[in-house]
C-alpha positions as a Markdown table, in Angstrom:
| # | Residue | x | y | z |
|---|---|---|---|---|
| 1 | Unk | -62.3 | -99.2 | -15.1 |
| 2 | Unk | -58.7 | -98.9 | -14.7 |
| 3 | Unk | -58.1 | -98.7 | -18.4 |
| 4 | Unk | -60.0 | -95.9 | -18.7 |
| 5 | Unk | -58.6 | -94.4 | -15.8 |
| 6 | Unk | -55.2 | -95.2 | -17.5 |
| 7 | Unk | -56.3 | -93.0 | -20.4 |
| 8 | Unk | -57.8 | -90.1 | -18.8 |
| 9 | Unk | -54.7 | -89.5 | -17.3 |
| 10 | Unk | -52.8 | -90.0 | -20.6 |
| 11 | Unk | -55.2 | -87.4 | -22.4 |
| 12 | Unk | -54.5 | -85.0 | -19.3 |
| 13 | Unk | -50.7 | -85.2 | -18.9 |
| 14 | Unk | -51.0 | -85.0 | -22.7 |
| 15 | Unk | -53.1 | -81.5 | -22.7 |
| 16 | Unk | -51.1 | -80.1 | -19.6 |
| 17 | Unk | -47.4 | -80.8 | -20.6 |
| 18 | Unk | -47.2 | -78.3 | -23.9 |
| 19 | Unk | -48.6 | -75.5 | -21.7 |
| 20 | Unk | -46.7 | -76.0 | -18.3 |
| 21 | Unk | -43.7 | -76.1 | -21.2 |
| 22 | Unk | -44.7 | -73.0 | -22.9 |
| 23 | Unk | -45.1 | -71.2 | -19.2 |
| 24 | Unk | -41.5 | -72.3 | -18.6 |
| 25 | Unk | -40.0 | -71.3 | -22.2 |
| 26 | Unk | -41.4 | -67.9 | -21.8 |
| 27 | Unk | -40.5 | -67.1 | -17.9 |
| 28 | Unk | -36.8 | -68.8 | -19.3 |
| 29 | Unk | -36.1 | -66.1 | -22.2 |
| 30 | Unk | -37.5 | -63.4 | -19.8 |
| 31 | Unk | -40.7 | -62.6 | -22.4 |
| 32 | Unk | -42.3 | -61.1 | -19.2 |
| 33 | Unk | -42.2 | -57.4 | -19.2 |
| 34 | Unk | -42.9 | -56.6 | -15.8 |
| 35 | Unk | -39.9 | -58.9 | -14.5 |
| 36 | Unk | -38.1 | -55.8 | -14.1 |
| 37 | Unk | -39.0 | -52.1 | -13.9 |
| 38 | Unk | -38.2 | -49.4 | -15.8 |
| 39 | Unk | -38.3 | -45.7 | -14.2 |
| 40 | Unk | -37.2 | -43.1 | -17.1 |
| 41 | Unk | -35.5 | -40.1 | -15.9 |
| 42 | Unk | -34.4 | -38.5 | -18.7 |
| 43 | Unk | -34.9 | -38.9 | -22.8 |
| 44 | Unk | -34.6 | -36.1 | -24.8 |
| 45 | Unk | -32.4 | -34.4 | -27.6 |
| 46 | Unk | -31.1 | -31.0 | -26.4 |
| 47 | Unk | -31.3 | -28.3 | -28.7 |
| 48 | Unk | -28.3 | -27.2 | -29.2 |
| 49 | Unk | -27.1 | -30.7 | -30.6 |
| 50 | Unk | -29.7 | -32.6 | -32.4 |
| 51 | Unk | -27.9 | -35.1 | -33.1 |
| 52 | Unk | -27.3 | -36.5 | -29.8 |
| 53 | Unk | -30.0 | -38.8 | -27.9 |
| 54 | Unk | -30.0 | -38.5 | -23.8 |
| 55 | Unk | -31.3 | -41.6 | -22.1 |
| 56 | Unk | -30.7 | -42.0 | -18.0 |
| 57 | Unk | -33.7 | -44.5 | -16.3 |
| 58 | Unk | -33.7 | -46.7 | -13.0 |
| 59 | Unk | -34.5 | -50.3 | -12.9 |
| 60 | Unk | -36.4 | -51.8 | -10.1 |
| 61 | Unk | -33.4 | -54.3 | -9.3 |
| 62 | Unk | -29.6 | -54.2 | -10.5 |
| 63 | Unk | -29.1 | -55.5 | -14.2 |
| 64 | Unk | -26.7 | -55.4 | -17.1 |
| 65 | Unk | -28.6 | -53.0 | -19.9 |
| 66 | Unk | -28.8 | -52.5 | -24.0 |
| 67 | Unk | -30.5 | -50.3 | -25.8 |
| 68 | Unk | -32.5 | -51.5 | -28.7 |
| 69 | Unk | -33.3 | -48.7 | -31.4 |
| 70 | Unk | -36.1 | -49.1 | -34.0 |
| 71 | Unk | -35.6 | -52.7 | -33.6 |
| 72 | Unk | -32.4 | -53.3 | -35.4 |
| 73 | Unk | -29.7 | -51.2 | -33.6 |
| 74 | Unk | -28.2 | -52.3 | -30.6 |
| 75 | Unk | -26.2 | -49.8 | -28.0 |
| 76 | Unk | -25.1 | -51.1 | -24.8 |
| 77 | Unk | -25.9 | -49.1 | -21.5 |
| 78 | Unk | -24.6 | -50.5 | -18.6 |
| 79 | Unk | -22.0 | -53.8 | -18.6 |
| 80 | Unk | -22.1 | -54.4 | -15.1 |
| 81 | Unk | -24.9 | -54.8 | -12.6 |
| 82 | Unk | -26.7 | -51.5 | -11.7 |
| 83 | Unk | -29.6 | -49.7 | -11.1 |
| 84 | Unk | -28.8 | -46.6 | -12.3 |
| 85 | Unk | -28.3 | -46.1 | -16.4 |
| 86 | Unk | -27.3 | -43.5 | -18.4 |
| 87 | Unk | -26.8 | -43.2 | -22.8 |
| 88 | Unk | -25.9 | -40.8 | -25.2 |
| 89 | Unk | -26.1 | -41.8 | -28.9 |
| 90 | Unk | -25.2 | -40.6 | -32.0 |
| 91 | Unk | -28.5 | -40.1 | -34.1 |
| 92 | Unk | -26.4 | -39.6 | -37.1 |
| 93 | Unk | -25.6 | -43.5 | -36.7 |
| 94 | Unk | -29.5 | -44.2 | -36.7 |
| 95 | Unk | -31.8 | -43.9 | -40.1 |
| 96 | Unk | -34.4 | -42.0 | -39.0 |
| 97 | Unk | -37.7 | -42.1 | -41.4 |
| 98 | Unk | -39.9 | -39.4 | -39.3 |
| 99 | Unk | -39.9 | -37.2 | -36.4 |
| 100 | Unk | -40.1 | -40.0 | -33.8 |
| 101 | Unk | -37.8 | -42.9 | -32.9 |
| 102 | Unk | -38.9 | -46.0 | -30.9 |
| 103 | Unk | -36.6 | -47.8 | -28.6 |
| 104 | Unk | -36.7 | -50.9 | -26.2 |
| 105 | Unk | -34.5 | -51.4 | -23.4 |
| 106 | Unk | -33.2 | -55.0 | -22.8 |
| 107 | Unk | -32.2 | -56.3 | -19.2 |
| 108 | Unk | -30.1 | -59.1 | -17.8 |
| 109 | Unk | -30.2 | -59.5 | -13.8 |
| 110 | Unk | -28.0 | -61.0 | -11.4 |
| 111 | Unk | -29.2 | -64.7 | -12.1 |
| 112 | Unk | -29.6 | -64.3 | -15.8 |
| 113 | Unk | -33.0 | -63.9 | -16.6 |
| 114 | Unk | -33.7 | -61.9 | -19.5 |
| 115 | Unk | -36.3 | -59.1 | -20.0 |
| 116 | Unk | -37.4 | -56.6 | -22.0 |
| 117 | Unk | -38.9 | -53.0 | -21.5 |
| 118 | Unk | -42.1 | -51.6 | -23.2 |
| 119 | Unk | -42.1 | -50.0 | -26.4 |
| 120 | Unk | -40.6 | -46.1 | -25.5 |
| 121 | Unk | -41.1 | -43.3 | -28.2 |
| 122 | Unk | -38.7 | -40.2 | -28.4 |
| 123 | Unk | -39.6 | -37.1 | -30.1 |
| 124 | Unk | -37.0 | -35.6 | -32.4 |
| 125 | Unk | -35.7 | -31.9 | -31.7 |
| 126 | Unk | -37.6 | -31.7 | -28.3 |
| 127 | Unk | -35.4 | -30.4 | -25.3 |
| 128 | Unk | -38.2 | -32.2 | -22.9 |
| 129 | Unk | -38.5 | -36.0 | -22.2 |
| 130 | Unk | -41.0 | -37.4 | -24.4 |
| 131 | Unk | -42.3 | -40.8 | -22.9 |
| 132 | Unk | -44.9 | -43.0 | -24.1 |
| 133 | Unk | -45.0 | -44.7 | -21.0 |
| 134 | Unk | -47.2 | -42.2 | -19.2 |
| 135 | Unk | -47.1 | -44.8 | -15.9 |
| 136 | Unk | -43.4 | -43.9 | -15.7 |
| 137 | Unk | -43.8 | -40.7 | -16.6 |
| 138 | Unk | -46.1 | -39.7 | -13.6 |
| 139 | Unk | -43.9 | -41.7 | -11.2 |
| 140 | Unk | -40.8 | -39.4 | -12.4 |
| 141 | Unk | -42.2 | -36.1 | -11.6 |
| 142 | Unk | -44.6 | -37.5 | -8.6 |
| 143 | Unk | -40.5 | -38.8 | -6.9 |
| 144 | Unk | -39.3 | -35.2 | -8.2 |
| 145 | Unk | -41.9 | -33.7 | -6.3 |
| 146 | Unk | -41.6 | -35.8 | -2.7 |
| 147 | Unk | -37.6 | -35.0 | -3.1 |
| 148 | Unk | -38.2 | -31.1 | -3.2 |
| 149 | Unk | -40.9 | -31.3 | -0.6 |
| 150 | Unk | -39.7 | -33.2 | 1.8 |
| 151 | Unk | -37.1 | -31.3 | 4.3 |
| 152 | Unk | -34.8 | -33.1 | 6.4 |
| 153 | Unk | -35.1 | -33.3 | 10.5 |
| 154 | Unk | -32.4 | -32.1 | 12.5 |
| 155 | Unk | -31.5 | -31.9 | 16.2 |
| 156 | Unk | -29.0 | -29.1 | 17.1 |
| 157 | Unk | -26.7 | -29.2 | 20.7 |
| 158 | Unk | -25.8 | -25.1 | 20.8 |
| 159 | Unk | -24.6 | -23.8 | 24.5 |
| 160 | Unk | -25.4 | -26.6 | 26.2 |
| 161 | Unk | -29.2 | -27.1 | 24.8 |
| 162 | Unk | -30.5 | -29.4 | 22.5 |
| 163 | Unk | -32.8 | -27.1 | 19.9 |
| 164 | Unk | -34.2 | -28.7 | 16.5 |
| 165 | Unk | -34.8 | -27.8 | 13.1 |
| 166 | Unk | -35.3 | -28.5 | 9.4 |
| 167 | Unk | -33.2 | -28.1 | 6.4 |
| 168 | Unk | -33.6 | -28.6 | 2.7 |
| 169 | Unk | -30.5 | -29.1 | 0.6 |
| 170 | Unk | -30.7 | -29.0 | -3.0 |
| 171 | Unk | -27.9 | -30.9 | -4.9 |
| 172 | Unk | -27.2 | -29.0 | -8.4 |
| 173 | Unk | -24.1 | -30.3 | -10.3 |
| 174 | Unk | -23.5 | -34.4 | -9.9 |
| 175 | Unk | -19.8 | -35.3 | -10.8 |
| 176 | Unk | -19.7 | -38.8 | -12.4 |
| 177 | Unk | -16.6 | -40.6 | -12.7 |
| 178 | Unk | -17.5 | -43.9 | -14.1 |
| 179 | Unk | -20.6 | -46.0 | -13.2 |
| 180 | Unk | -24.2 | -44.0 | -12.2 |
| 181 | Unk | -24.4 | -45.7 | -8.8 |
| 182 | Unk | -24.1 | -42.6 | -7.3 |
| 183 | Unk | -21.7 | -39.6 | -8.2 |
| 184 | Unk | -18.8 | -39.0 | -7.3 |
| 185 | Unk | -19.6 | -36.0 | -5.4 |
| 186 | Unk | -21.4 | -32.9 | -6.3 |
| 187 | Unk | -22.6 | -29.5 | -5.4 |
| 188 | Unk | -25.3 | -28.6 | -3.6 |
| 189 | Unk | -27.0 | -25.3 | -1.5 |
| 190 | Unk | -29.0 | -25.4 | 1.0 |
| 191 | Unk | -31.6 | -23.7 | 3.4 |
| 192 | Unk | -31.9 | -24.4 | 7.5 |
| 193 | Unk | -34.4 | -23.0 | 9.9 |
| 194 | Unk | -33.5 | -23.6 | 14.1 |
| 195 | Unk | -36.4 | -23.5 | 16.3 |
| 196 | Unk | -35.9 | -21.1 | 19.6 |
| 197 | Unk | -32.8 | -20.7 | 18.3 |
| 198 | Unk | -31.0 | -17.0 | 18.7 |
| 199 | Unk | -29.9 | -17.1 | 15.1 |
| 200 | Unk | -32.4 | -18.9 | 13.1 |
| 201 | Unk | -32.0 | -19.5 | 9.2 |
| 202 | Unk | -29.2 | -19.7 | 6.9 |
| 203 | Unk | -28.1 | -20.7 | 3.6 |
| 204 | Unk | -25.5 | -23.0 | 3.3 |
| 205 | Unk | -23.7 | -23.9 | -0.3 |
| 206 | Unk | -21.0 | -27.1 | -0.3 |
| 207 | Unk | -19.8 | -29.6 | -1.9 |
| 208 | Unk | -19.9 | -33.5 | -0.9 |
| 209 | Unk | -17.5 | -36.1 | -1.7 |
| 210 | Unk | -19.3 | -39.6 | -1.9 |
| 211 | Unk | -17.5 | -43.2 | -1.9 |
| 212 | Unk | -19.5 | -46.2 | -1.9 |
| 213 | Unk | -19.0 | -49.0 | 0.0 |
| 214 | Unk | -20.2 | -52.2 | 1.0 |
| 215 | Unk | -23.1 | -53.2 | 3.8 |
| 216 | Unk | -24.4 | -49.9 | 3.8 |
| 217 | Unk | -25.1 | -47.5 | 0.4 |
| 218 | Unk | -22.2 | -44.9 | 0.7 |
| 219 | Unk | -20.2 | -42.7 | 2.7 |
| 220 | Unk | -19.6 | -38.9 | 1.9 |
| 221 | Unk | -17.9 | -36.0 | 3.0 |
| 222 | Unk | -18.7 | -32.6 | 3.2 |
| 223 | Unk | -17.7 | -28.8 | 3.4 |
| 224 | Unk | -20.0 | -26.1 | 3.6 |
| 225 | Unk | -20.1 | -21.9 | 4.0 |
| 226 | Unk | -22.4 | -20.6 | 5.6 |
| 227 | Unk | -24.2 | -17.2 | 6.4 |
| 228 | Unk | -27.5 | -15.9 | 8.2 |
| 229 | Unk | -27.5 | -13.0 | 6.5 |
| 230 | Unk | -26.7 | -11.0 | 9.4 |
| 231 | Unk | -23.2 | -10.7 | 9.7 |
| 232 | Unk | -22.5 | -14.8 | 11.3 |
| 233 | Unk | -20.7 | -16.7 | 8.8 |
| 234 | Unk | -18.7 | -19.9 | 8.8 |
| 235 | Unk | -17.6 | -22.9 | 7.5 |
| 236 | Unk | -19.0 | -26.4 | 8.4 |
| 237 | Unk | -17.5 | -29.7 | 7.7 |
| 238 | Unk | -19.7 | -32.7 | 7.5 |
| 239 | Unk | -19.8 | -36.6 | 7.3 |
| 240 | Unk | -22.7 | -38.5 | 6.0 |
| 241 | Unk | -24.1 | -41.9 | 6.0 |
| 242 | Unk | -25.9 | -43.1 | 3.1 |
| 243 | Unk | -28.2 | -46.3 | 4.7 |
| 244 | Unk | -30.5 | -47.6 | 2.1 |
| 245 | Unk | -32.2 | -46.8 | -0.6 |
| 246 | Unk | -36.5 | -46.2 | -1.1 |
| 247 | Unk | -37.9 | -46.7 | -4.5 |
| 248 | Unk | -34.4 | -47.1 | -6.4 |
| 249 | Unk | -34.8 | -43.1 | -6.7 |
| 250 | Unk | -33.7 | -41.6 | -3.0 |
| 251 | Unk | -31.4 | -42.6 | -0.5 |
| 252 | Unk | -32.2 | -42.8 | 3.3 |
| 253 | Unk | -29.1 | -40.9 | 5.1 |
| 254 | Unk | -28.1 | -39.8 | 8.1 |
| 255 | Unk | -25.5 | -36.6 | 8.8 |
| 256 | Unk | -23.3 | -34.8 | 11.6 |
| 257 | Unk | -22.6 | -31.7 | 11.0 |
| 258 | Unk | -19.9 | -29.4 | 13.0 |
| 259 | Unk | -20.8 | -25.5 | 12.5 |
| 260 | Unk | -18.2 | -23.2 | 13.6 |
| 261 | Unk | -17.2 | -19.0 | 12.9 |
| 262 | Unk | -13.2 | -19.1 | 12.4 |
| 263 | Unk | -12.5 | -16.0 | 15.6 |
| 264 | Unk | -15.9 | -15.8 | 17.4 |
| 265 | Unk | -15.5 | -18.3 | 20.3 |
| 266 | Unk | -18.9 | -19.7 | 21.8 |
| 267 | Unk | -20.9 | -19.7 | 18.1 |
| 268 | Unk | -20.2 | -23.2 | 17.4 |
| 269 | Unk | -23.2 | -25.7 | 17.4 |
| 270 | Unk | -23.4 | -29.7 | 16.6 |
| 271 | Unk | -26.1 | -30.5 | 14.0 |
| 272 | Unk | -27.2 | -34.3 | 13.7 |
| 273 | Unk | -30.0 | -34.6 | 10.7 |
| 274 | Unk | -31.8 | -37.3 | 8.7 |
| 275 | Unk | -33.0 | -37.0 | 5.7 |
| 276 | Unk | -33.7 | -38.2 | 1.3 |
| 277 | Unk | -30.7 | -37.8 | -0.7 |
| 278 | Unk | -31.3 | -37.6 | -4.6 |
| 279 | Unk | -29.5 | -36.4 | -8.1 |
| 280 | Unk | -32.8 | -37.0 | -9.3 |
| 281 | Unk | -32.6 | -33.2 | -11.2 |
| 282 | Unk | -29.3 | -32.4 | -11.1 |
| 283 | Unk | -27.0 | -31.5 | -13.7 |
| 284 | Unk | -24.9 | -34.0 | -14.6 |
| 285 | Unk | -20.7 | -33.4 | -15.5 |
């Protein structure tokens, strides 16, 4: 009895060993495509330089990048641990065989695990992404969408009363100065509407300053002009704090904001606000 018990556990450790080897091999070289997300924001070639290849994508953790084209050429991305990526390559430096181009993206995270994207396709002479990944795709514009929908809430102190509002600020021109983290600033315009409030809606168009830093996701600082349209205008300076970040695409922040007319006493107002921060369709300088 106990021999054969002896070799029924032989034959089993025997069967299990290769494949609990195999498991490990393959989770070791990061074989697993799903390890780490991919979120593509931009692949295209504009038309008014064919020869150059945009690429800019999130990952679902911070990694070190390359780009792998038609599975021989290699183009790093990012060499330092990020979420955010951004490319451009030289499609002369490519031989390209027929209107489309196939591309990988590898990934390296924080511990050194390995991974590698689906296969992504890019359509030649097209001044619109072209994704194969239509997952991705549909989580690009559905994010575009909740960013340009989704107003921020904002409580007002004017004359001694508390009123509040909404606002929508729309970033336009992101100024990158190395790394794609965040910007280092950009512009941005904006709409706000004060309930009860004498003067009710204005447009607002500023620039912010942003400087990341640890604990929390960044800093920035702001200066606006403003205008109802009626004859009040002014300037407002601002500070924001940028808290965490939802989906690796926005960024949860909170804002004061002073409002003042330079000459007309008794028309300042404190504005406190919370709100989605994202240069997720921006242009980019």
């Amino acid at each position: 009895m106990e021999l054969r018990l002896k070799i029924f556990l032989l034959t089993l450790a025997l069967v299990i060993s290769p494949l609990t080897f195999q498991n490990f091999g393959q989770e070791e070289n990061g074989s697993n495509p799903d390890s780490i997300e991919v979120f593509i924001i931009d692949s295209y070639v504009p038309p008014e330089n064919p020869n150059k290849f945009i690429l800019s994508f999130y990952t679902s953790e911070p990694c070190k990048t390359k780009l792998l084209v038609e599975n021989s050429l290699v183009f790093p991305i990012s060499g330092e641990l990020t979420d955010n990526h951004r490319i451009e390559v030289d499609l002369t430096k490519i031989t390209i065989k027929k209107n489309k181009v196939n591309y990988l993206i590898q990934m390296e995270n924080e511990a050194g695990v390995k991974s590698t994207s689906e296969l992504f396709e890019l359509e030649l002479y097209k001044s619109e992404p072209t994704v194969s990944a239509k997952s991705n795709y549909f989580f690009t514009c559905l994010a575009g969408g909740v960013v340009f929908l989704t107003p921020s809430i904002s409580m007002i102190q004017a004359n001694g009363k508390t009123y509040y509002g909404f606002n929508k600020e729309l970033p336009v021109v992101s100024i990158y100065s190395g790394g794609f983290n965040y910007p280092s600033g950009y512009f941005a315009i904006e709409y706000a509407h004060i309930l009860k409030l004498e003067k009710k809606n204005y447009f607002r168009i500023g620039y912010k300053h942003i400087y990341e830093i640890p604990k929390i996701e960044y800093i920035s600082v702001g200066l606006n002009g403003f205008t109802d349209f009626r004859g009040f205008n002014g300037i407002s300076p601002e500070i924001s704090l940028g808290l965490f970040k939802i989906y690796n695409v926005f960024t949860l922040y909170s804002r004061y904001r002073y409002n003042f007319s330079p000459g007309k006493s008794g028309t300042d107002f404190s504005e406190f606000s919370i709100g989605l921060y994202s240069s997720f369709f921006t242009l980019h300088w």
